[in-house]
CHARMM internal coordinates of N, CA and C (Angstrom, degrees):
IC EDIT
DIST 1 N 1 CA 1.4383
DIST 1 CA 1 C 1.5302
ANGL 1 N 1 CA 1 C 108.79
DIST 1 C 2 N 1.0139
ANGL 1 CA 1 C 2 N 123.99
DIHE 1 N 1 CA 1 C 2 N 113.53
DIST 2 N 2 CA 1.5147
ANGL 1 C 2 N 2 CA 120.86
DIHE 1 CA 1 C 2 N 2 CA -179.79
DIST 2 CA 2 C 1.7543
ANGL 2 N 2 CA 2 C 100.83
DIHE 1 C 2 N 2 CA 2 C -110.67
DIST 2 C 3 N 1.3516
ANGL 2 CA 2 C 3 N 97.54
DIHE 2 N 2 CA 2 C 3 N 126.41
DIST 3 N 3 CA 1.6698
ANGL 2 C 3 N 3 CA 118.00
DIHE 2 CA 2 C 3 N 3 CA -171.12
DIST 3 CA 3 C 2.1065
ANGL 3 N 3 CA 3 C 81.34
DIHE 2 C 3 N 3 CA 3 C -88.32
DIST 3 C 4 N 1.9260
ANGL 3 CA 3 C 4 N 102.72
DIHE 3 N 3 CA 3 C 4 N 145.93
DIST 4 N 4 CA 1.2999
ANGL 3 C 4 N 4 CA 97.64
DIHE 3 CA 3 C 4 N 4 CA 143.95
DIST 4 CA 4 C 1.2236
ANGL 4 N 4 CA 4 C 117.83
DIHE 3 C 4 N 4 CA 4 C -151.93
DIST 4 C 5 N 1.5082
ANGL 4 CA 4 C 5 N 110.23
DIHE 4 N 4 CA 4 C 5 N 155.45
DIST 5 N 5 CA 1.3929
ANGL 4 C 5 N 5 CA 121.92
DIHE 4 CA 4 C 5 N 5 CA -148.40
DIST 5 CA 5 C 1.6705
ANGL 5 N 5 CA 5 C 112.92
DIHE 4 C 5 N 5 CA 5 C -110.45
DIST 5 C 6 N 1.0394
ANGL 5 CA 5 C 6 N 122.00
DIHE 5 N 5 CA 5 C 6 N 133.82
DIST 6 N 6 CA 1.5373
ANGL 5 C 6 N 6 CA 116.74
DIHE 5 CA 5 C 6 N 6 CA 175.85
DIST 6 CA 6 C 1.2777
ANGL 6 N 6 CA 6 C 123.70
DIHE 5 C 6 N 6 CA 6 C -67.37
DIST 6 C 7 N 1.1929
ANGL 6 CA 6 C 7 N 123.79
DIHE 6 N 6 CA 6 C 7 N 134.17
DIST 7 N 7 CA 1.4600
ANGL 6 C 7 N 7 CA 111.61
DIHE 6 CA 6 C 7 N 7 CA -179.58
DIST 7 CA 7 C 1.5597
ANGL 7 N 7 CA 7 C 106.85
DIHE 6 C 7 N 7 CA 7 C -96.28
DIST 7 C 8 N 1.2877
ANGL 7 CA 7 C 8 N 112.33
DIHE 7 N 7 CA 7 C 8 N 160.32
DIST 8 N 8 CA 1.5915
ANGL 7 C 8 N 8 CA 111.00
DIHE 7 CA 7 C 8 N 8 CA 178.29
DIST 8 CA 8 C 1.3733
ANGL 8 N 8 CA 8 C 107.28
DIHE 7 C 8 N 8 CA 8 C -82.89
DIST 8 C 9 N 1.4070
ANGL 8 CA 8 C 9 N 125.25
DIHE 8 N 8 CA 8 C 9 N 153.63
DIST 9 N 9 CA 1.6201
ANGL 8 C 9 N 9 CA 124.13
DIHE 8 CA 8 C 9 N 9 CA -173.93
DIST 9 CA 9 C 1.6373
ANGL 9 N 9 CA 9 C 82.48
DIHE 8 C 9 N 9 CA 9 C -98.85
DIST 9 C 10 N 1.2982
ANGL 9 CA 9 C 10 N 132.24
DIHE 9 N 9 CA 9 C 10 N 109.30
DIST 10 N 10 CA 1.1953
ANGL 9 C 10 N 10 CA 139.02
DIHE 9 CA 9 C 10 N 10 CA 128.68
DIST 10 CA 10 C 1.4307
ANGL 10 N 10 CA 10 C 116.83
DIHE 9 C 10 N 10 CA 10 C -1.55
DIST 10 C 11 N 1.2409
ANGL 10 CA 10 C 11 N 139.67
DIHE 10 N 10 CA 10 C 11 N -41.03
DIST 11 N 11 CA 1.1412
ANGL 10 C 11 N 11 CA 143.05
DIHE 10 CA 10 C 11 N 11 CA -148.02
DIST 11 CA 11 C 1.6053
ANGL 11 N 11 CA 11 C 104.44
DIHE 10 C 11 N 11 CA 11 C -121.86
DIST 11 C 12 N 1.3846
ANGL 11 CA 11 C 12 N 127.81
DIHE 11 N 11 CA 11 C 12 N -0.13
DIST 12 N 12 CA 1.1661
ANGL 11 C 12 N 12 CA 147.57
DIHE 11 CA 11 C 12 N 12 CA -163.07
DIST 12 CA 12 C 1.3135
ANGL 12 N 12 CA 12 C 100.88
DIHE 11 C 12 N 12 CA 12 C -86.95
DIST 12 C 13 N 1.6741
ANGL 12 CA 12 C 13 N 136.91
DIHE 12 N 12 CA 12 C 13 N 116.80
DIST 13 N 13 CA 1.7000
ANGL 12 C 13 N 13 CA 118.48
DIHE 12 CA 12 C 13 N 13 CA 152.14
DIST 13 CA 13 C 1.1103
ANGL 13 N 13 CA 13 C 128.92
DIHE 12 C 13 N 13 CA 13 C -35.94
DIST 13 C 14 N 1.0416
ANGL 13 CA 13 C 14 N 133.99
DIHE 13 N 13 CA 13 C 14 N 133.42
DIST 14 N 14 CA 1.4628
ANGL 13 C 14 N 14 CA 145.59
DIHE 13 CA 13 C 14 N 14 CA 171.66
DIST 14 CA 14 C 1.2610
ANGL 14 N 14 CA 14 C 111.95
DIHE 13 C 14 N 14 CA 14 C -80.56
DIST 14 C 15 N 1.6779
ANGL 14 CA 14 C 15 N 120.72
DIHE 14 N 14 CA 14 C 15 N -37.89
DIST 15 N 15 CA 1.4897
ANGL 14 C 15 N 15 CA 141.54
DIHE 14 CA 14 C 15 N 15 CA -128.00
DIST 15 CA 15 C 1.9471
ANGL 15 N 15 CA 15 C 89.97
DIHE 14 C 15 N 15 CA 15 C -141.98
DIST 15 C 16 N 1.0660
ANGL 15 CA 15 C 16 N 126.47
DIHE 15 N 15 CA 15 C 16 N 125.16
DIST 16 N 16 CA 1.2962
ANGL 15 C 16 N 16 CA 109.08
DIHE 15 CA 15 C 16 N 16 CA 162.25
DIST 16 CA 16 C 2.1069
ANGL 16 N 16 CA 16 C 96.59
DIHE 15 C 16 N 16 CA 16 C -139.60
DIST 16 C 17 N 1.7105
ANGL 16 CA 16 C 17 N 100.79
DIHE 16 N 16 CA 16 C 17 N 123.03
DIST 17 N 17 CA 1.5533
ANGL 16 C 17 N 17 CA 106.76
DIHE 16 CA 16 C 17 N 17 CA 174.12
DIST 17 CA 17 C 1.3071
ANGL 17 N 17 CA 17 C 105.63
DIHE 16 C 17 N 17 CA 17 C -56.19
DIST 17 C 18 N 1.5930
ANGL 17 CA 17 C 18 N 96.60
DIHE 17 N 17 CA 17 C 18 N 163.38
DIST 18 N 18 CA 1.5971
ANGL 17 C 18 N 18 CA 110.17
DIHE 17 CA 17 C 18 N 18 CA -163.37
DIST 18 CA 18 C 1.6167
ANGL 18 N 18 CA 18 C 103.79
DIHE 17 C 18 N 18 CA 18 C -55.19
DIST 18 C 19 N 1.3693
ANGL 18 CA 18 C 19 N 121.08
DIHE 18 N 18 CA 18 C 19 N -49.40
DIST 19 N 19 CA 1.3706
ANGL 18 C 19 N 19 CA 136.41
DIHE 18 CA 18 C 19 N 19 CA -152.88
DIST 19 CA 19 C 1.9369
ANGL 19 N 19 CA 19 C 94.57
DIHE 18 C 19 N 19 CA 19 C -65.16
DIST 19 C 20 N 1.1041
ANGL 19 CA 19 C 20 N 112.95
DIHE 19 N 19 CA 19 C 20 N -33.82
DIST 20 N 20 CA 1.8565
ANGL 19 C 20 N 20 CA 126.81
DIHE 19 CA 19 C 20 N 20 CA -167.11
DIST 20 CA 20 C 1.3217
ANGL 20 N 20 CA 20 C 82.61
DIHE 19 C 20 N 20 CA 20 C -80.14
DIST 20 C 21 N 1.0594
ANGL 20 CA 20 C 21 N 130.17
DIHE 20 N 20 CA 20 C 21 N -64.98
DIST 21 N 21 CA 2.1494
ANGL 20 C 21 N 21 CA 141.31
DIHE 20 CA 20 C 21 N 21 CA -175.75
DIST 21 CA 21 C 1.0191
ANGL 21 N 21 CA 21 C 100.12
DIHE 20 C 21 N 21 CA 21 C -27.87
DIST 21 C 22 N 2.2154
ANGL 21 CA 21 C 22 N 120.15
DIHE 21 N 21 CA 21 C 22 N -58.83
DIST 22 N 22 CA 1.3601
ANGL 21 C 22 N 22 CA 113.97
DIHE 21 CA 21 C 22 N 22 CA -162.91
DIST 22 CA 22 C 1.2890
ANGL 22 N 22 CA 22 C 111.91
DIHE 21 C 22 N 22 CA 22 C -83.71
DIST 22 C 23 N 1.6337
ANGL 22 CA 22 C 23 N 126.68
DIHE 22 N 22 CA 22 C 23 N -17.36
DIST 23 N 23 CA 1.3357
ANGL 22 C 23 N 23 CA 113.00
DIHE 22 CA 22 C 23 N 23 CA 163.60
DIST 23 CA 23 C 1.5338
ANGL 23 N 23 CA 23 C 144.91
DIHE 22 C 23 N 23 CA 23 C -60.14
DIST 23 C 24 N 1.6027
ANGL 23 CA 23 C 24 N 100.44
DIHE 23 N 23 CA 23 C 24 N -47.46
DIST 24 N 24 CA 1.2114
ANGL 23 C 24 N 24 CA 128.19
DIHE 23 CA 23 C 24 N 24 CA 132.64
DIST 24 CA 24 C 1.4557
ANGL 24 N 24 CA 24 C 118.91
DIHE 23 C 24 N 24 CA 24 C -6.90
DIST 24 C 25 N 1.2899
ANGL 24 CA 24 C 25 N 134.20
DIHE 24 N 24 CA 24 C 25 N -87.46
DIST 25 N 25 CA 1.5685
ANGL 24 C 25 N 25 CA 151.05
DIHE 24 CA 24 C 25 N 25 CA 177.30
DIST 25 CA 25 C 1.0710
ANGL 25 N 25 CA 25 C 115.71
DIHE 24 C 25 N 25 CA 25 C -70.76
DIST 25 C 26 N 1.7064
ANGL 25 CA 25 C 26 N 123.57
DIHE 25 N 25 CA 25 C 26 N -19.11
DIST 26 N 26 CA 1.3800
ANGL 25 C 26 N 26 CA 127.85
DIHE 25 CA 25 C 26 N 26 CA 172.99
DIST 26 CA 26 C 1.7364
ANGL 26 N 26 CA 26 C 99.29
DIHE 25 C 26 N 26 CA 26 C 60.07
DIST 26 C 27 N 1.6484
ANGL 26 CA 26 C 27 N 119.27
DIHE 26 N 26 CA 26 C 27 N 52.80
DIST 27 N 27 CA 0.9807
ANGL 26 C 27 N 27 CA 127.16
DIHE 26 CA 26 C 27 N 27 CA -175.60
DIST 27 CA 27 C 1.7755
ANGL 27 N 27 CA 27 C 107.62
DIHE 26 C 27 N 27 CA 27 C -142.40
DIST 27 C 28 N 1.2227
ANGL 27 CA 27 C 28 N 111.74
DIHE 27 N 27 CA 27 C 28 N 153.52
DIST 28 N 28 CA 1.7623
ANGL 27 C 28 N 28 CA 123.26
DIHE 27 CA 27 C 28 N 28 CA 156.16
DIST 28 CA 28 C 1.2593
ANGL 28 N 28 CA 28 C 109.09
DIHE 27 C 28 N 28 CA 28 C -14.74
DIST 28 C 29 N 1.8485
ANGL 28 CA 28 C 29 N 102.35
DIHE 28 N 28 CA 28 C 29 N 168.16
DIST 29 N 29 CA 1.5623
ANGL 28 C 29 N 29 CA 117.43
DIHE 28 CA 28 C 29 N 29 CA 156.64
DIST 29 CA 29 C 1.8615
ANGL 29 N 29 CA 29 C 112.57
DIHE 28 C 29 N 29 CA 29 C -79.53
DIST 29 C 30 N 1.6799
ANGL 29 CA 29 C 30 N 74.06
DIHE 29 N 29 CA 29 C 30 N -38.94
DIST 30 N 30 CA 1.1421
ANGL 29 C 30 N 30 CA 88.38
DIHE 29 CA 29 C 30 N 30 CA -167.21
DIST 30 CA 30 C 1.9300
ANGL 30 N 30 CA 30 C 115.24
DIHE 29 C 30 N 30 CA 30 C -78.35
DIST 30 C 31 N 0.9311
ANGL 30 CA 30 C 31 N 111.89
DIHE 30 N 30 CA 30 C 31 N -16.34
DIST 31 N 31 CA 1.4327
ANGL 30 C 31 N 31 CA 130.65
DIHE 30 CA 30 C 31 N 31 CA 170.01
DIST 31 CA 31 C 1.5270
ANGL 31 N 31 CA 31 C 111.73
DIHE 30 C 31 N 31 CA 31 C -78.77
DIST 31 C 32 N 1.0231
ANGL 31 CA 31 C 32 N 152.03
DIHE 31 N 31 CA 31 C 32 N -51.88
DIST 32 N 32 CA 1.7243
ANGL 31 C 32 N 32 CA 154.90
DIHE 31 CA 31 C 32 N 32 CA 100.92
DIST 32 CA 32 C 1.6881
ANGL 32 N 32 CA 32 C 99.78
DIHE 31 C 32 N 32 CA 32 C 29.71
DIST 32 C 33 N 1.4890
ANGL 32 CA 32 C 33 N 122.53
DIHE 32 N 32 CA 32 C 33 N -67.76
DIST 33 N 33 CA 1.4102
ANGL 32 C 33 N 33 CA 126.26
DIHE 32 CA 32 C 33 N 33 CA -168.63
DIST 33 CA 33 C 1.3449
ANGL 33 N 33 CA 33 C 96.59
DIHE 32 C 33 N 33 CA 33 C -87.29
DIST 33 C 34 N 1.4327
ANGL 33 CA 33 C 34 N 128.50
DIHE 33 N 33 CA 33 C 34 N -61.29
DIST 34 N 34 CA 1.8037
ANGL 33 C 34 N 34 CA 101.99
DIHE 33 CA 33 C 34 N 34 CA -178.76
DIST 34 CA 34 C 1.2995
ANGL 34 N 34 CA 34 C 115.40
DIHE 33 C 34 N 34 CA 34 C -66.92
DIST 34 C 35 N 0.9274
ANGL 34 CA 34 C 35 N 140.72
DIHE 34 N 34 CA 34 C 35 N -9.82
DIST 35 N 35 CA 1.3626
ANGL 34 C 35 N 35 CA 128.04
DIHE 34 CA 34 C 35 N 35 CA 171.11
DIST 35 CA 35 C 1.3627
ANGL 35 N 35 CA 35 C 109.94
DIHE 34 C 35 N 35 CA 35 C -76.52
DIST 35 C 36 N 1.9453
ANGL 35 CA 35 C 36 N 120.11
DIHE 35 N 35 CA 35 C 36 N -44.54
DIST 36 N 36 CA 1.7470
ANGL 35 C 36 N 36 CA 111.06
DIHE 35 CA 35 C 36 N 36 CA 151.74
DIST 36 CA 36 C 1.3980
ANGL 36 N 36 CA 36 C 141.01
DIHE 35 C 36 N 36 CA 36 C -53.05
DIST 36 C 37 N 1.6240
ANGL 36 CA 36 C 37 N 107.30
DIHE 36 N 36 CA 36 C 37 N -13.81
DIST 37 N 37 CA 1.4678
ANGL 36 C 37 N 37 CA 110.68
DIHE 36 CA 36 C 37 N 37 CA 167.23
DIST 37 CA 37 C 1.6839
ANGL 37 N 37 CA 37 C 107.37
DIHE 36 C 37 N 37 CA 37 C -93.87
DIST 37 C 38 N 1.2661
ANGL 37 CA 37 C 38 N 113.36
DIHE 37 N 37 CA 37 C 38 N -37.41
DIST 38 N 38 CA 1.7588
ANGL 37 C 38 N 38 CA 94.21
DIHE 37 CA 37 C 38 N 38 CA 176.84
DIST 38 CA 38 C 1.5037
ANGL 38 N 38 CA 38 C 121.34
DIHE 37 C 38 N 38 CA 38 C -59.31
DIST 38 C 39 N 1.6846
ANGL 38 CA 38 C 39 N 98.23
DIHE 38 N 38 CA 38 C 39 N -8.47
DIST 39 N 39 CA 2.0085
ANGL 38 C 39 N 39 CA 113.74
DIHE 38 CA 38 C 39 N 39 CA 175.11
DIST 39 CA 39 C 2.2279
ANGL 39 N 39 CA 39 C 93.79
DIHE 38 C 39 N 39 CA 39 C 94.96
DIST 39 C 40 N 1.5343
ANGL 39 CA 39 C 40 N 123.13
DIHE 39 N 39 CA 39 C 40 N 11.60
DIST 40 N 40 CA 1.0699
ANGL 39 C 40 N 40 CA 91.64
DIHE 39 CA 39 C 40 N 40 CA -155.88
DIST 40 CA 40 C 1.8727
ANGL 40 N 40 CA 40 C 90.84
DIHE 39 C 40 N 40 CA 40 C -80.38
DIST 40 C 41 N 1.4189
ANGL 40 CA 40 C 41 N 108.91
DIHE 40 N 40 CA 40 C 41 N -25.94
DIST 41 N 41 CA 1.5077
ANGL 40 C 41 N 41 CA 109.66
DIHE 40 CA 40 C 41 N 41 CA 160.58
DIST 41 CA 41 C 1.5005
ANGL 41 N 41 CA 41 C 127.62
DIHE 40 C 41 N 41 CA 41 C -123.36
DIST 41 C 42 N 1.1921
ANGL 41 CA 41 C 42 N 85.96
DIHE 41 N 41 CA 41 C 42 N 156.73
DIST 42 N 42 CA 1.9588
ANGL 41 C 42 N 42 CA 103.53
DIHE 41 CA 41 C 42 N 42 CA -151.96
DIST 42 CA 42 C 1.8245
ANGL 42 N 42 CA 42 C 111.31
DIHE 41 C 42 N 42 CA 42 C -68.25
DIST 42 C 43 N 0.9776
ANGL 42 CA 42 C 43 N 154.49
DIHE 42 N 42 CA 42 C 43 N 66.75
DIST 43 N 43 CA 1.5441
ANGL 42 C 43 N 43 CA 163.53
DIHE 42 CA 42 C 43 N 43 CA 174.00
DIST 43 CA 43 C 1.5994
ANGL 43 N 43 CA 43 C 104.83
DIHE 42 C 43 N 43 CA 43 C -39.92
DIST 43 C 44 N 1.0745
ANGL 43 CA 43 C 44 N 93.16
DIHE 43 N 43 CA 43 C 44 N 127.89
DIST 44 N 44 CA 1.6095
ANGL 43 C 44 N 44 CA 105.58
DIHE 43 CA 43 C 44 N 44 CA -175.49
DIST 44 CA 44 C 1.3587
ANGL 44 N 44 CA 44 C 115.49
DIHE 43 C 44 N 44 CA 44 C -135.14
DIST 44 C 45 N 1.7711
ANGL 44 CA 44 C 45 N 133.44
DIHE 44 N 44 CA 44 C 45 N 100.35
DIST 45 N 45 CA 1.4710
ANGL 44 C 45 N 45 CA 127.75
DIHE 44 CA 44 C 45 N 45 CA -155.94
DIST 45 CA 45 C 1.5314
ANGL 45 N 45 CA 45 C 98.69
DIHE 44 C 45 N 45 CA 45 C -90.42
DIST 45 C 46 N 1.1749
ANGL 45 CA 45 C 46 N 116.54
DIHE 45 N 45 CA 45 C 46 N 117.73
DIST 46 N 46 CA 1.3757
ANGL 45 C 46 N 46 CA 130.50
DIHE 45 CA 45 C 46 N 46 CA 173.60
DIST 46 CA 46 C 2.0412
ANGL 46 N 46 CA 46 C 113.65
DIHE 45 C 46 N 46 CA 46 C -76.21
DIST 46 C 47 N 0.8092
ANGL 46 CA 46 C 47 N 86.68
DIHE 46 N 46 CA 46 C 47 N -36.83
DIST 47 N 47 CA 1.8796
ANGL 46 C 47 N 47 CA 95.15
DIHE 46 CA 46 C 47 N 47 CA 173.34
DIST 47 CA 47 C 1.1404
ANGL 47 N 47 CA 47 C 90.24
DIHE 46 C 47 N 47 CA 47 C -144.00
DIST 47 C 48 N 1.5650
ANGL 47 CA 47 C 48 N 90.93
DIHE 47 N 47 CA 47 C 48 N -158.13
DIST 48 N 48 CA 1.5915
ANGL 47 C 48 N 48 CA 117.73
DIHE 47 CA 47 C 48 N 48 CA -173.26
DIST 48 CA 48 C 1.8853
ANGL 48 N 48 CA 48 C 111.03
DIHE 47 C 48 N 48 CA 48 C -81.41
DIST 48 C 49 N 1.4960
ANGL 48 CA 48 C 49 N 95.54
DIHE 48 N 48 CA 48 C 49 N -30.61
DIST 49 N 49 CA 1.5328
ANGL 48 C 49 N 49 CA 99.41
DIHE 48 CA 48 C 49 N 49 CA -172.27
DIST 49 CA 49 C 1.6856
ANGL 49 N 49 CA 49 C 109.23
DIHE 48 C 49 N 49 CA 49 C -105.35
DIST 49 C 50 N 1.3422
ANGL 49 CA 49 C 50 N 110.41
DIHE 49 N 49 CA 49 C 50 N 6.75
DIST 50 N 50 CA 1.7536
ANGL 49 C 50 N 50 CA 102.90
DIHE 49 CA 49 C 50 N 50 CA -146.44
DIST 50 CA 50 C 1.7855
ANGL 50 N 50 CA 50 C 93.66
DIHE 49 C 50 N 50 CA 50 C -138.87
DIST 50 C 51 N 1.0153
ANGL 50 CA 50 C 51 N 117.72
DIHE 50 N 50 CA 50 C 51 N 124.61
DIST 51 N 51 CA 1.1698
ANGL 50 C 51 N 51 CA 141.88
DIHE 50 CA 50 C 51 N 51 CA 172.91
DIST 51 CA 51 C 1.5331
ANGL 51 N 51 CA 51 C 137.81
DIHE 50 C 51 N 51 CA 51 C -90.20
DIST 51 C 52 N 1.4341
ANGL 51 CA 51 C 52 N 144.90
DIHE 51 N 51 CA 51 C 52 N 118.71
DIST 52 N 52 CA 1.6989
ANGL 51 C 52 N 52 CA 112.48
DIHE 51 CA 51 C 52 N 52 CA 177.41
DIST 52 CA 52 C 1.8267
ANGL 52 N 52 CA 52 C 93.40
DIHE 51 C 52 N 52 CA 52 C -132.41
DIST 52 C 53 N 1.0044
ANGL 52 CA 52 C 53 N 121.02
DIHE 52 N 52 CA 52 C 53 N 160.82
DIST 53 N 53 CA 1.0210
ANGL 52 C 53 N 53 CA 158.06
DIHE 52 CA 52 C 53 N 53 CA -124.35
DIST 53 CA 53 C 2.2112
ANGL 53 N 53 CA 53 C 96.04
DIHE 52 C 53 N 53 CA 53 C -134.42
DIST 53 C 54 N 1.3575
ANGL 53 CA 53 C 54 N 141.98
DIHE 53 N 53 CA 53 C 54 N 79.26
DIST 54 N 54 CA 1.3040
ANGL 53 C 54 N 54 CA 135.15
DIHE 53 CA 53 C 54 N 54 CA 179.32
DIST 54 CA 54 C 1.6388
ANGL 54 N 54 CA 54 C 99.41
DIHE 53 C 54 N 54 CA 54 C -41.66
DIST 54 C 55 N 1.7088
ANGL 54 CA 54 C 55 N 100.16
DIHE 54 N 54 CA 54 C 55 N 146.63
DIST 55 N 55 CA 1.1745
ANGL 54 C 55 N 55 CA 123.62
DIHE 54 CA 54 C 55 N 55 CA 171.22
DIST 55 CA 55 C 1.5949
ANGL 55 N 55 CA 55 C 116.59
DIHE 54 C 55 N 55 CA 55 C -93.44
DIST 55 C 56 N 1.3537
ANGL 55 CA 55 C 56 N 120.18
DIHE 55 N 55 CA 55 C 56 N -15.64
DIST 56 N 56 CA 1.3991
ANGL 55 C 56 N 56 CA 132.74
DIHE 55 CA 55 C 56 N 56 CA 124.67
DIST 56 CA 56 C 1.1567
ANGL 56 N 56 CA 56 C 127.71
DIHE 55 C 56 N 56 CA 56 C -41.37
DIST 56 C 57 N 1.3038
ANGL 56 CA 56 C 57 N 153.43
DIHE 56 N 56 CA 56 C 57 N -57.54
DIST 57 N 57 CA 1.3994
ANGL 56 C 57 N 57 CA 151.26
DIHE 56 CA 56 C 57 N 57 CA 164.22
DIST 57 CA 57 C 1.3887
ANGL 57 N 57 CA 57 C 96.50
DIHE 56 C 57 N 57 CA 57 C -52.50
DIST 57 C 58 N 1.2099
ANGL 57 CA 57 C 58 N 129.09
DIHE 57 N 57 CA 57 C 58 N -86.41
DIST 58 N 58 CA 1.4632
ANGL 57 C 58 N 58 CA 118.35
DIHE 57 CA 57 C 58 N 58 CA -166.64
DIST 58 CA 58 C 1.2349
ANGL 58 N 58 CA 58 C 129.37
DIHE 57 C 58 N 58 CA 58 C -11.14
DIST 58 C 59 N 1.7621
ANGL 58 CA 58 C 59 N 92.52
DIHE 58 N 58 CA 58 C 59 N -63.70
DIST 59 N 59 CA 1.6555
ANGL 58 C 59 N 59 CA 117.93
DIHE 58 CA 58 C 59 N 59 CA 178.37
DIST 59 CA 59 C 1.1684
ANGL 59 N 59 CA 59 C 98.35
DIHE 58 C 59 N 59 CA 59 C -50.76
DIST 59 C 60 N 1.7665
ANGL 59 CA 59 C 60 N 143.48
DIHE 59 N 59 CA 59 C 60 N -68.84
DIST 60 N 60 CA 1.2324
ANGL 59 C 60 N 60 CA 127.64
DIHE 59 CA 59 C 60 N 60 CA -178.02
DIST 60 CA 60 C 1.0363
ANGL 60 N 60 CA 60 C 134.52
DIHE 59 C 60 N 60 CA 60 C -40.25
DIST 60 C 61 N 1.3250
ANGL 60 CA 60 C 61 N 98.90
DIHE 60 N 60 CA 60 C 61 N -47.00
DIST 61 N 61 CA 1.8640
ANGL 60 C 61 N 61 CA 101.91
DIHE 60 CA 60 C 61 N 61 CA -172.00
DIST 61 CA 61 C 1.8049
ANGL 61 N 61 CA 61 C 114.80
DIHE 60 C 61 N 61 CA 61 C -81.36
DIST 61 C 62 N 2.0721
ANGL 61 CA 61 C 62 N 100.37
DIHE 61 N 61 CA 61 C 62 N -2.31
DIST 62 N 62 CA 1.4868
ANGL 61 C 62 N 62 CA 75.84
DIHE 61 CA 61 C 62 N 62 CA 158.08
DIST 62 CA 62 C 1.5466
ANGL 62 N 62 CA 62 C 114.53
DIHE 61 C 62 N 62 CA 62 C -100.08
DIST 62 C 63 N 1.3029
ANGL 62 CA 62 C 63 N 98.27
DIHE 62 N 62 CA 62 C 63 N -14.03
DIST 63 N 63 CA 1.9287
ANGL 62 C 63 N 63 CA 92.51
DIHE 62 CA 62 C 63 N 63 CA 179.19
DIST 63 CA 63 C 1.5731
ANGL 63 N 63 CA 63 C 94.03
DIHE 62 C 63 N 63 CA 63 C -74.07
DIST 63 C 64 N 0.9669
ANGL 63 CA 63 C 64 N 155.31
DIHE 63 N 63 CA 63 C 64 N 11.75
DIST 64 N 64 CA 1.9483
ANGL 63 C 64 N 64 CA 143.32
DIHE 63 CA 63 C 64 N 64 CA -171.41
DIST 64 CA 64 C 1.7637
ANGL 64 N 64 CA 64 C 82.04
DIHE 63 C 64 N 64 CA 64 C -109.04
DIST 64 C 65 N 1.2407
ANGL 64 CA 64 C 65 N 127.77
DIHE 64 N 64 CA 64 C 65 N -9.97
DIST 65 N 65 CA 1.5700
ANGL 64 C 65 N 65 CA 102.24
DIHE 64 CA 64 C 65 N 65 CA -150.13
DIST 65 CA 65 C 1.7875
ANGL 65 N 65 CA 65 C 85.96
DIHE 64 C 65 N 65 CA 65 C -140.68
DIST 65 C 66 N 1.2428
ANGL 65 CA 65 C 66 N 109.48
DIHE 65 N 65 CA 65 C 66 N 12.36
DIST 66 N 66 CA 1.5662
ANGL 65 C 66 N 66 CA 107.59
DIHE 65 CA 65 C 66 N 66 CA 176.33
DIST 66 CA 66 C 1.7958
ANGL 66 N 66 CA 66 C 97.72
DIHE 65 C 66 N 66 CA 66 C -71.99
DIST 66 C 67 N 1.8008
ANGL 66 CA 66 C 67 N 81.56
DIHE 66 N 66 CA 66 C 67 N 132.80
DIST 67 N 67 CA 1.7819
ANGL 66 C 67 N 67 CA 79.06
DIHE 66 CA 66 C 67 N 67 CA 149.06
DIST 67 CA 67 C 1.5037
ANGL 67 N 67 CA 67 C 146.67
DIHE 66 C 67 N 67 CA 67 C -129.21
DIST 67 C 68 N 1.1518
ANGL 67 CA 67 C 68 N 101.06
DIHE 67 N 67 CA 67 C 68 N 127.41
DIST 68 N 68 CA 1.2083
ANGL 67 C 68 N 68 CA 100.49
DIHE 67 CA 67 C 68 N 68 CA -159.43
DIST 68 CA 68 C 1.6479
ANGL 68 N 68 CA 68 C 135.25
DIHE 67 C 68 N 68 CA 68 C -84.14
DIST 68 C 69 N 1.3953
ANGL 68 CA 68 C 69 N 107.57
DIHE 68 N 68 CA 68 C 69 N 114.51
DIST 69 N 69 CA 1.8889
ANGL 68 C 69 N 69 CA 115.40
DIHE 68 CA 68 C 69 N 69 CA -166.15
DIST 69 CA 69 C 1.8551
ANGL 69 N 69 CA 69 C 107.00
DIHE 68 C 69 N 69 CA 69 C -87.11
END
COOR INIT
IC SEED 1 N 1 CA 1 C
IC BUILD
């Protein structure tokens, strides 16, 4: 049985700012933050003024919301 494993692309964001998030989702600013307060994406405060958005959450919440024909 050979298991195989994904490797991470090194070169991949981890971190994507709010403004990259809403392009991404083709969504709000303000849609970006309630969707981080209902927890459906992950908010990460980089300073005091600056925010990013996991590239993990994203990825989930579009495979949780794929639909499938």
């Amino acid at each position: 049985m050979t298991i195989v494993t994904k490797v991470p692309d090194m070169n991949a964001p981890i971190l994507y700012r709010i403004n990259v998030a809403e392009a991404k989702l083709g969504v709000s600013r303000a849609t970006i933050y309630r969707l981080a307060k209902e927890g459906t994406l992950e908010l990460v405060k980089i300073g005091k003024r600056s925010s990013g958005i996991t590239a993990a959450s994203i990825a989930a919440m579009i495979e949780k919301n794929k639909v499938i024909r």
